[in-house]
C-alpha positions as CSV (number, residue, x, y, z in Angstrom):
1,X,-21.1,-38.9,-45.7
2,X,-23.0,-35.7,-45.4
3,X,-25.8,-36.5,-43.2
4,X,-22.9,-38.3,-40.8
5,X,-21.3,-35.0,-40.7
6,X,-24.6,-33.1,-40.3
7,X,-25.5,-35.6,-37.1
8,X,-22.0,-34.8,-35.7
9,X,-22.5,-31.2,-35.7
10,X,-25.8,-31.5,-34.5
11,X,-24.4,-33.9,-31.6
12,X,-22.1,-31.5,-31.1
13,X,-24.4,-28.5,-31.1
14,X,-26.6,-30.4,-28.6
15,X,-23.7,-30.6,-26.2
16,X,-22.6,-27.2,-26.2
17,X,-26.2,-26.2,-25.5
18,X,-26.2,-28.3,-22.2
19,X,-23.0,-26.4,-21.4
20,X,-23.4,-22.8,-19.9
21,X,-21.1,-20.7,-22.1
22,X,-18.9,-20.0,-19.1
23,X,-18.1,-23.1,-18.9
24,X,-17.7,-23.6,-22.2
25,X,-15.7,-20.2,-22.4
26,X,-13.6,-20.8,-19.8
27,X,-12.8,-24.7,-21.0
28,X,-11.5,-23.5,-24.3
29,X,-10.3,-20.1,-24.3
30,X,-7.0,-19.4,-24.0
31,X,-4.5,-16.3,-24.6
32,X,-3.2,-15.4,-27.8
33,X,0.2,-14.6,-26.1
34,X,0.2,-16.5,-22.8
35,X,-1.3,-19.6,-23.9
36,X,-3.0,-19.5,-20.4
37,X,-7.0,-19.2,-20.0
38,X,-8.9,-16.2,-20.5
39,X,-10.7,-15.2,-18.1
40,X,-8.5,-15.7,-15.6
41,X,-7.7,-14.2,-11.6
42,X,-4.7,-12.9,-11.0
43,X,-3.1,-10.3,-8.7
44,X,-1.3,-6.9,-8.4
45,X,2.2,-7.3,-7.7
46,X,2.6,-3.6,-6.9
47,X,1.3,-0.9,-4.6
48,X,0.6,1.4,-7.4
49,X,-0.5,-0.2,-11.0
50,X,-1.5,2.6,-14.1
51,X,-5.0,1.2,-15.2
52,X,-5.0,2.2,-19.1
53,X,-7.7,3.1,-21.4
54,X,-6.0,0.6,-24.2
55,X,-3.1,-1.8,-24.6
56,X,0.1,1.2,-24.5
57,X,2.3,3.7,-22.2
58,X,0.4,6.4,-24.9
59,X,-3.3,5.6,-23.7
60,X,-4.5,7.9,-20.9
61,X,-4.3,6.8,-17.3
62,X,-8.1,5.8,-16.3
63,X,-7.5,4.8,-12.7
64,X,-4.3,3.9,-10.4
65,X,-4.4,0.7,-8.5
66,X,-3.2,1.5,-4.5
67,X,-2.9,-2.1,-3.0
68,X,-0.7,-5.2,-4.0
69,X,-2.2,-8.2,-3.7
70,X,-5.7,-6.9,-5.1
71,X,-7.3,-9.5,-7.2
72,X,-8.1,-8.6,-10.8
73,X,-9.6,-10.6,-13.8
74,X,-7.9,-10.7,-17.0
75,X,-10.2,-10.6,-19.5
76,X,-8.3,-10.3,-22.5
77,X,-4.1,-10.4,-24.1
78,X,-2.3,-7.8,-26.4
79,X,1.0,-8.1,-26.5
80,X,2.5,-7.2,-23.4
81,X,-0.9,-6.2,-22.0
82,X,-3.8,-7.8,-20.4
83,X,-7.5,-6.0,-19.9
84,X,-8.4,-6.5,-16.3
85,X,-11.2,-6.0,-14.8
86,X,-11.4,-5.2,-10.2
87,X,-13.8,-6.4,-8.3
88,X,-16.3,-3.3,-9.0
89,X,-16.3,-3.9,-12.7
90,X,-13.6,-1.2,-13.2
91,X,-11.8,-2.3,-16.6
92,X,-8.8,-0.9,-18.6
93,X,-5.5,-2.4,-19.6
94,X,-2.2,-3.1,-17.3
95,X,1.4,-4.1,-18.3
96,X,1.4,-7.8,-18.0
97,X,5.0,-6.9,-16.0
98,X,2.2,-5.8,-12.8
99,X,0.6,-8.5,-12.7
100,X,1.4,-11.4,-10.4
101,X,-0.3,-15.7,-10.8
102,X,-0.4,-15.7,-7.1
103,X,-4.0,-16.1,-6.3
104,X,-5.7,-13.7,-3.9
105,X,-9.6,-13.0,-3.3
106,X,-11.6,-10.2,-1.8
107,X,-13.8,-11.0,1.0
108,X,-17.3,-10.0,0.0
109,X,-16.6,-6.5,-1.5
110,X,-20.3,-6.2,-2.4
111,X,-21.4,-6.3,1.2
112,X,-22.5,-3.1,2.5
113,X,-24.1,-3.9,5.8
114,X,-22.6,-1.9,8.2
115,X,-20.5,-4.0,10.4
116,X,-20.6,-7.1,9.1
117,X,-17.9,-9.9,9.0
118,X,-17.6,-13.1,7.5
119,X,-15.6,-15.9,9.5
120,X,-12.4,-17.6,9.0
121,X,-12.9,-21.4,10.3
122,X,-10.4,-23.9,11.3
123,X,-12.3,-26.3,8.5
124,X,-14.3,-26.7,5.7
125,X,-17.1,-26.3,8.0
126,X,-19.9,-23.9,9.0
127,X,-19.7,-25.4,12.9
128,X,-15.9,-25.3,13.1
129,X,-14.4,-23.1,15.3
130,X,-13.6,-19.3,14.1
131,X,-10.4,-18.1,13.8
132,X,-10.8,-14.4,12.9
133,X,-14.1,-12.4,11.4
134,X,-13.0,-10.7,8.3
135,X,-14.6,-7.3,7.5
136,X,-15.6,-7.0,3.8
137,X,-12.5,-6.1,1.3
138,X,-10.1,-7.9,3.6
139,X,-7.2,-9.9,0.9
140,X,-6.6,-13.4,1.4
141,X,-3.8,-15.5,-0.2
142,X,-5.6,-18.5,-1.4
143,X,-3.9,-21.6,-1.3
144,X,-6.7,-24.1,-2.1
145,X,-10.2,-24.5,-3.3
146,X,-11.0,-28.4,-3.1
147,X,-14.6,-28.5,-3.5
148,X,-17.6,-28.1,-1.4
149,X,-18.1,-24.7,-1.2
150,X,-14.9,-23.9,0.8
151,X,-11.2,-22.1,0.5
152,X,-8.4,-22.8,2.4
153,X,-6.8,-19.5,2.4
154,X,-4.4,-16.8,4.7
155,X,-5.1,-13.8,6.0
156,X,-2.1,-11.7,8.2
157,X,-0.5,-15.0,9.1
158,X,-3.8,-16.7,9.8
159,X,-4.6,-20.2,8.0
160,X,-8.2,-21.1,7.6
161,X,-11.0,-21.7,5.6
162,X,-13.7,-19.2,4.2
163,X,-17.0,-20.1,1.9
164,X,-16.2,-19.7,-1.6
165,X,-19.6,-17.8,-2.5
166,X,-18.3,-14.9,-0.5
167,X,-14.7,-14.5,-1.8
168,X,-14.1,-12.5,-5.2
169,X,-10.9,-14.1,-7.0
170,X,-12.2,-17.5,-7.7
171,X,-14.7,-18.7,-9.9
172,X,-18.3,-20.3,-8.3
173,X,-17.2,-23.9,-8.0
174,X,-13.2,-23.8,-9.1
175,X,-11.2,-26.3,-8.1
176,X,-7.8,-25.1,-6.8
177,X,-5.2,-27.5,-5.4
């Protein structure tokens, strides 16, 4: 009986080794009060969000969040908090009340080449035709992520499709449907 139980835990050991341990992270954790998974995007549902040092009204203000919409990662549940985390690593706790499930992304907030602009196709294709160039920091509401490298998102009224390795609010190969 032992040594079956030892093989399963090494079976079992072997798997999760073959398993980055994002993957493996973002499979099985889930929020002590939500019940949803942890990490997970979300967005700002208001134009001007406290960012706390810890999970309470008594904990210093660290930063104020200016933009609805913004996409944040919560990394972590307390009660009626969440630990989020913006788009330049910036982390600190929020009243789960400010935070909205609709998913948004960033376009390419790490770019810093002057002028540059990342296009919004018609398809899930890099020879479809552009809709609009997006400069870097533009939100999109994201309405799908299907596969293949692409999102079907809308920015200002505008439905298209952008590459998923240059948006920041969804995970390097999510599926969203």
């Amino acid at each position: 009986m032992r040594g079956a139980l030892a093989c399963l835990a090494l079976a079992l050991m072997a798997g999760l080794a073959l398993t980055s341990p994002r993957a493996v992270a973002q499979e099985l954790a889930v929020g002590q009060v939500s019940g949803l998974p942890v990490p997970r995007y979300v967005s700002l549902k208001s134009d001007r969000v406290n960012l706390r040092e810890g999970p309470s009204k008594e904990h210093r203000t660290s930063w104020v969040f200016q933009r609805a919409g913004l996409p944040v990662e919560i990394t972590a549940e307390f009660e009626t908090w969440r630990r989020v985390r913006d788009a330049d690593g910036t982390e600190g706790w929020v009243l789960h009340s400010l935070l909205s499930g609709r998913r948004t992304v960033l376009v390419a907030p790490w770019s810093k080449v002057k002028g540059e602009t990342f296009a919004l196709r018609d398809s899930a294709s890099d020879n479809a035709a552009i809709l609009a160039s997006l400069e870097p920091g533009v939100i999109a509401n994201v309405h799908s992520c299907p596969g293949g490298g692409w999102c079907n998102v809308t920015v200002n009224k505008i439905n298209g499709y952008l590459r998923q390795d240059r948006l920041w609010g969804v995970y390097p190969n999510e599926k969203l449907n």
